[in-house]
N, C-alpha and C positions, 0 to 999 in steps of 0.2 A: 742732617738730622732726620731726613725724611727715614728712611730703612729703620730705626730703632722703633719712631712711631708707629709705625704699621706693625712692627712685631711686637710691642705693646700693646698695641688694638688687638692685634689677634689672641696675643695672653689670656685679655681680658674675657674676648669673647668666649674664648673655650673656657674660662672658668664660671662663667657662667652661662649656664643651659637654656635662660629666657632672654636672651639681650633685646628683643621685639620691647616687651615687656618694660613699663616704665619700672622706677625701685618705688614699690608702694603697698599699701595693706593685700590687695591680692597677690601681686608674688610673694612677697612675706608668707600668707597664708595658703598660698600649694608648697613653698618648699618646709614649711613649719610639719604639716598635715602629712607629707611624702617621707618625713624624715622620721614622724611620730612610727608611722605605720611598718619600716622596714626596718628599723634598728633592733636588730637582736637583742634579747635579753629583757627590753621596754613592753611598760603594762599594755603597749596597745600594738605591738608588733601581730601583722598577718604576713601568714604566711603566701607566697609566690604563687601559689596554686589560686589562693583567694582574692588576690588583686587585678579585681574586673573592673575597669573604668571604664564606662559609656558615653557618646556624645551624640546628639543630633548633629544632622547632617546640615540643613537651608538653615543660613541665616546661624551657625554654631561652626560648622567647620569653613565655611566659604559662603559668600552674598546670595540674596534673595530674592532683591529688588530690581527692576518693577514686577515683574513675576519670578515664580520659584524657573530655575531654570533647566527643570524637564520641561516644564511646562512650555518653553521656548522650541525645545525639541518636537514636542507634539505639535505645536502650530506648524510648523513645518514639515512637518509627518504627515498632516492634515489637507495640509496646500497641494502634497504630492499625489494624495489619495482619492486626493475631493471629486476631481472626474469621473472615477467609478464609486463613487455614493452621494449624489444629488438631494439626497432628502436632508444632508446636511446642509443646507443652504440656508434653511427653515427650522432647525433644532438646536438651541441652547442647550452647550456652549459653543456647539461646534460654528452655528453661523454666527458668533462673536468674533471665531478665530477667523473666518473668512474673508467678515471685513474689515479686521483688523480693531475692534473695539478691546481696548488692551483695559479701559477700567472695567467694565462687564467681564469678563476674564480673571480677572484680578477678584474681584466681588465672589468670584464661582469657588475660591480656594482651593485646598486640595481635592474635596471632594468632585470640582468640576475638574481638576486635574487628571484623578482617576477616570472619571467617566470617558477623557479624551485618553488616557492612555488605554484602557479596554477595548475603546474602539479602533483606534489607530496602529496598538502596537501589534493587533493579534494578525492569524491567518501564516503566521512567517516561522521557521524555527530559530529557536534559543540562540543557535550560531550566526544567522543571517541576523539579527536584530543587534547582535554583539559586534557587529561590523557596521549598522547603519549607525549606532549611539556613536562609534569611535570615529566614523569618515566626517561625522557631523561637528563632534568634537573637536575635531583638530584643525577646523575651518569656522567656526560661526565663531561670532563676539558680540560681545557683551552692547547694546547701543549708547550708551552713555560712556562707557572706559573702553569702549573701540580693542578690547583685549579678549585670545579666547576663554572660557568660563575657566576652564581647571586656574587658569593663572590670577584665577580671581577666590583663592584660599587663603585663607586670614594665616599671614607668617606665626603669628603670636601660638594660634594652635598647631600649627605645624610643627612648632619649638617646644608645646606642651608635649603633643602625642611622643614624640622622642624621646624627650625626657622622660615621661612614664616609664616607655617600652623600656629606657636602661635604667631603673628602676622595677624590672619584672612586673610590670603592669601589663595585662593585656588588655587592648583597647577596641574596641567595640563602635561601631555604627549601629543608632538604632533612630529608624529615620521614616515618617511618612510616604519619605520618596520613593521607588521605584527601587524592588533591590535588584533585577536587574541591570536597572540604570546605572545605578551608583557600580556597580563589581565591577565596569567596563573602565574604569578610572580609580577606584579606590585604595587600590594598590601601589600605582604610578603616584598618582599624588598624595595619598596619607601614610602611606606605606600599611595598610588596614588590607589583608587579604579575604578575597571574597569570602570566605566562609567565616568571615568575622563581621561579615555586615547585614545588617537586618532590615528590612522593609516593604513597603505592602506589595503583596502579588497578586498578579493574574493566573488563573489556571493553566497550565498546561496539559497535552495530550501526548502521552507514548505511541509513535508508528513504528512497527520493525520495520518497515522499508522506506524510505524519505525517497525525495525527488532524486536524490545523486544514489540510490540504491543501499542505504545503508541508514540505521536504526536514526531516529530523528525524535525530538521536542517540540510540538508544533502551541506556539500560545495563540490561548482561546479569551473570546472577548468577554471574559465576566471577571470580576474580582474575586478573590480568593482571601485576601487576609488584606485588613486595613491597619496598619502598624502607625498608629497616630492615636493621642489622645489615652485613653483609658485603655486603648491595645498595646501599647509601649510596655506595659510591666506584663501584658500575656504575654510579648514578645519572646522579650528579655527571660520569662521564665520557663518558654517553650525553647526555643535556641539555646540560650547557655546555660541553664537550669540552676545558675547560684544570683545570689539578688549583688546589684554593684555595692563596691566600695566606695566610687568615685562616678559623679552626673552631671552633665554639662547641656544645657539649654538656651535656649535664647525666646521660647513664646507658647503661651496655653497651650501648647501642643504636648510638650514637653512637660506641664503640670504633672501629674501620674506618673510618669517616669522618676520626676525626683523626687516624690512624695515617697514613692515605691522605694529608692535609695535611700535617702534621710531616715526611712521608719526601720532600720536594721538594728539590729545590736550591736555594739560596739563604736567605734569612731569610723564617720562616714563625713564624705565632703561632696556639696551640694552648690552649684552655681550658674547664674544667668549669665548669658551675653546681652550687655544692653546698649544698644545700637543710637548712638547718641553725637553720631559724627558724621553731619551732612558732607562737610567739604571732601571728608576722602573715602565716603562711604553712603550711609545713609541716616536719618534722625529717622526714627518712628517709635512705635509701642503701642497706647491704649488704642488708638484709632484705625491705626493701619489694615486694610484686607489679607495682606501678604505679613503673616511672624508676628500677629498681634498676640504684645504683650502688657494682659490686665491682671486678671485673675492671680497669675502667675506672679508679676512682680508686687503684688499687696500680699500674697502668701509669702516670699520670700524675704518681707520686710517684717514679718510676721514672727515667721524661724530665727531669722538673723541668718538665712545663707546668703554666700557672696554674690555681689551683685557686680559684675566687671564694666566699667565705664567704657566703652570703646578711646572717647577723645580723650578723659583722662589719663587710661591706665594703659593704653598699645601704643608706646615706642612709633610704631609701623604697624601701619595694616597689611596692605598685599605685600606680596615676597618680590616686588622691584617695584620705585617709585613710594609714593607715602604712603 
């Protein structure tokens, strides 16, 4: 009997496109909303061109905690760098990351994130820093799931974005983090190609001639664009220039963004990740330094948008193990 069972299980699974996904008012309501929007002929059918679905990045497509995890990247960017810059010994955040005070850190948020990304990622071209995110990538882990970070993306969105895309949704990053961070993996793990992902940058400088003799991107240490907060709908409106159909968050950051989504004409779907599962993940919300969500969830309990239970409604969290 075994052989029939497994190709029953697999039936099953291909017949359905969220199996992560417990059977509950939020899958109900992405496939109800996906079904409204693309069936021909229906009063709320958009058309393929128009179906922009966004999601933040930390803490919406993959973990955040105990720090967002560029931020894990920069202290160690930081550690390698710190013998030629001494003064950081003595400057918050940077002598946080030095000696390791991880809640001071954590407290700094993105903001202190950006500060250490200005300082740590510049001086290097676009190509060389696309090499140190990926060597760093495919070796560090996680210290609490001893796993390395890409393998720490929430299966249940990795089941959404797919279903979207076959469903002609194009799906979008739009994300506080690092958008060169995120483009060095976002393709491998979300299947989300660089020029679909958005987030804050640091300036760069054009040389015709770089160190190997040939035209170069050298990043410079100041910010350029903070894609967080109230910059999320400049983002969104500067990069893909149509407002979303579809917005997925998980913390005040992400306010503006879906506020920006919700306020559109026609039928629009608007929903939090709510991060409510210590044992296979993490509990937090109003209090937390890292994905605090306040503001955000009394607005959304406001609207009536969806609010995703982590331990109630994901089946599964990461893509092996619970």
């Amino acid at each position: 009997m075994a052989a029939p069972l497994v190709a029953a299980a697999a039936v099953a699974s291909a017949a359905d496109p969220l199996p992560s996904w417990n059977d509950g008012a939020p899958k109900k309501a992405i496939f109800e909303f996906v079904r409204r929007v693309t069936r021909e002929g229906s009063a709320d059918y958009i058309a393929p061109r128009e179906r922009i679905a966004v999601f933040d990045n930390d803490g919406t497509l993959w973990a955040e905690q105990p720090i967002y995890f560029q931020f894990a990247f920069a202290i160690d960017r930081v550690k390698t760098l710190s013998s030629v810059h001494p003064e950081w010994r003595t400057t918050a955040p940077f002598k946080d990351v030095l000696t390791g005070d991880i809640k001071a850190l954590a407290a700094s948020g993105k903001q202190g994130l950006l500060q250490v990304m200005a300082a740590s990622h510049s001086g290097i071209t676009t190509e060389d820093f696309n090499t140190i995110v990926g060597s760093w990538l495919a070796t560090a882990k996680h210290p609490r799931f001893q796993r390395r970070y890409t393998e720490l993306a929430y299966q249940p969105m990795l089941e959404l974005l797919d279903y979207l895309r076959s469903q002609d949704f194009k799906t979008f990053i739009v994300s506080g983090g690092g958008v060169e961070f995120m483009r060095v993996f976002a393709e491998q793990v979300y299947g989300i190609p660089p020029e679909q992902v958005i987030g804050s940058s640091a300036a760069t400088k054009f040389v015709p001639v770089g160190t190997d003799g040939k035209p170069a991107l050298i990043k410079e240490p100041h910010v350029e664009f903070i894609d967080d907060g109230i910059g999320k709908p400049s983002g969104i409106n500067r990069f893909i220039g149509r407002r979303p159909l579809l917005a997925f968050g998980n913390s005040d950051g992400d306010l503006p963004m879906l506020q920006w989504t919700a306020g559109g004409a026609g039928p629009r779907f608007v929903a939090l990740i709510h991060h409510t599962d210590a044992d296979r993940e993490f509990a937090y919300d109003r209090q937390s330094a890292v994905g605090k969500l306040d503001k955000a969830l009394d607005e959304a309990q406001r609207q009536q948008w969806l609010i995703i239970d982590m331990k109630r409604d994901w089946l599964r969290v990461f893509s092996a193990g619970k």
